[in-house]
LUMSELO-592583 format. One line per field, with one value per residue (C-alpha): residue number from 1; residue in one letter; z, x, y. Coordinates in Angstrom, 3 decimals, always signed. Layout:
nr = (NUM,...)
rest = (A,...)
pz = (Z,...)
px = (X,...)
py = (Y,...)
***
This chain:
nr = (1,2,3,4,5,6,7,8,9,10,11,12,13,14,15,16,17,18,19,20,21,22,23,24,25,26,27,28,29,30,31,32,33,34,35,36,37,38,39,40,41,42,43,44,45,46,47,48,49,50,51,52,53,54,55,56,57,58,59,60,61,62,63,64,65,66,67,68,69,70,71,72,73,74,75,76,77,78,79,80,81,82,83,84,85,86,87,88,89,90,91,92,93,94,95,96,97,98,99,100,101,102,103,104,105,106,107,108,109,110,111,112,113,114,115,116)
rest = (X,X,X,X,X,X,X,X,X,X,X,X,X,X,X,X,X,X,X,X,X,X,X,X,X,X,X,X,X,X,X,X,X,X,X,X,X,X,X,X,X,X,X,X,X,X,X,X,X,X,X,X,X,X,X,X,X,X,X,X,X,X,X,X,X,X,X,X,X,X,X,X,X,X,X,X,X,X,X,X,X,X,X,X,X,X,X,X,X,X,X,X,X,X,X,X,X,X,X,X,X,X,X,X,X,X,X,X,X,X,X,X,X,X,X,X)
pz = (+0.000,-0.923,+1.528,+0.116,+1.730,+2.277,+0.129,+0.474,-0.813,+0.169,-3.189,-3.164,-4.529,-5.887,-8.250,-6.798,-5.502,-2.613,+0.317,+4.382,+6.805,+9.375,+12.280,+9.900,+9.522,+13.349,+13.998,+11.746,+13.466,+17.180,+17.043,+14.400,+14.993,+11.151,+10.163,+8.290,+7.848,+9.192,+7.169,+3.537,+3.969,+0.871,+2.054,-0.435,+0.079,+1.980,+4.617,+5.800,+4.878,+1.955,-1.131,-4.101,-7.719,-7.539,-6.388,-4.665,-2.827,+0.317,-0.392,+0.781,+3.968,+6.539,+8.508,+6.260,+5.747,+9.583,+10.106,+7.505,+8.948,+11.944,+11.337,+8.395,+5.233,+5.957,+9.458,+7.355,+3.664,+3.243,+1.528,-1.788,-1.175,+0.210,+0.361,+0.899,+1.178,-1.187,-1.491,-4.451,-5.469,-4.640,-8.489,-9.295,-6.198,-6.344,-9.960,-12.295,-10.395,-10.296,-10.404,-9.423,-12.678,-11.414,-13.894,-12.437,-8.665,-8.718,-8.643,-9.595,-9.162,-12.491,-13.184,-14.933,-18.295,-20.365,-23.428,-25.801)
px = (+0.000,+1.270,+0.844,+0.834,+3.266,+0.417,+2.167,-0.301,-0.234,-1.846,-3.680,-5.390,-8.903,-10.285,-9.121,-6.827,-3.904,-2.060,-1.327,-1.831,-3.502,-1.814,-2.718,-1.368,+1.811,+1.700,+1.705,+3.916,+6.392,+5.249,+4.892,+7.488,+10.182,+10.011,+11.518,+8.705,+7.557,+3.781,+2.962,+2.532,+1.275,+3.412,+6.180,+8.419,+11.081,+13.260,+11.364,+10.927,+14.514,+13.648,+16.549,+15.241,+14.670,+10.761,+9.952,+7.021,+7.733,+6.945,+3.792,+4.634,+5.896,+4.646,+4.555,+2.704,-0.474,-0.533,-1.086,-3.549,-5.412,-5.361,-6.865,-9.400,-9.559,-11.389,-8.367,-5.667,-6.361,-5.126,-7.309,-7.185,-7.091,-9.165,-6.283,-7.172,-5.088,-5.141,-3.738,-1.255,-0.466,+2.961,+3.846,+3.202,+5.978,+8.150,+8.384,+7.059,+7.507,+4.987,+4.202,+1.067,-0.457,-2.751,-5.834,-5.978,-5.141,-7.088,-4.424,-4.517,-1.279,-0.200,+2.064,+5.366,+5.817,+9.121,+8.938,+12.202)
py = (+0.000,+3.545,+6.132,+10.111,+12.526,+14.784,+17.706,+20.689,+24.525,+28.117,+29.501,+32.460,+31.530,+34.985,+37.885,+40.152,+38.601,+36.481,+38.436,+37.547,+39.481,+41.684,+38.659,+35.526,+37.637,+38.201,+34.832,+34.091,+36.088,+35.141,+31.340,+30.299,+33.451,+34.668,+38.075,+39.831,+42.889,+43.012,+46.394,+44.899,+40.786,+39.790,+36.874,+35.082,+31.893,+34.115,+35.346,+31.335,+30.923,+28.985,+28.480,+26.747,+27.740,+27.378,+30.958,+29.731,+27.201,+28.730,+27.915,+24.735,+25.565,+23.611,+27.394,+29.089,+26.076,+25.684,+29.767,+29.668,+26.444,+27.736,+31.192,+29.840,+31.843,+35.012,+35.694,+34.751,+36.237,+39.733,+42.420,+41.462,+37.715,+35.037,+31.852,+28.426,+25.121,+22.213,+18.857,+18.421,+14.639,+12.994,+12.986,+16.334,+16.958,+14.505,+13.720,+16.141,+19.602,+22.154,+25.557,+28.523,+29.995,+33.104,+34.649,+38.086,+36.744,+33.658,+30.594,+27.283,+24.310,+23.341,+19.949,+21.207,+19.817,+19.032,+21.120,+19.876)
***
């Protein structure tokens, strides 16, 4: 029997764009110890220390999805945002890559594919 990793990532799920509230970057800061600044909501990989060519892999961040479990959508989403977490399939992870394609702010997790 195979058991999934139980790889998940933070979307934001409506047009405008990703962003955290003023309390999910709070916590952030007082219950992990991240550097951020709390005036703006936007993070990237290196506010959670985070080196690796996928510029959004934060979104990953086992950090980030419990701040934004914790607080729900509607504490956690920033002005212009209303995030949610999904679960992404051990392939698309571990063997295929992936990546966040946005229409105007709403996000969706692609599968990378090899283009020769």
């Amino acid at each position: 029997m195979k058991f999934s990793k139980g790889y998940k990532v933070v979307l934001n799920s409506c047009f405008g764009g990703f962003g955290l509230s003023k309390d999910a970057v709070q916590l952030l800061i007082d219950k992990h110890g991240l550097d951020i600044d709390s005036d703006y909501g936007y993070v990237d990989n290196d506010d959670f220390g985070i080196k690796d060519d996928n510029m959004e892999a934060y979104r990953m961040d086992h950090r980030l999805i419990s701040v934004v479990q914790d607080l729900g959508m509607d504490k956690a989403s920033g002005s212009h945002a209303a995030l949610r977490v999904v679960k992404v399939p051990d392939d698309v992870v571990d063997v295929h890559g992936w990546h966040i394609s946005d229409y105007d702010g709403c996000e969706n997790v692609h599968q990378d594919h090899w283009v020769g």
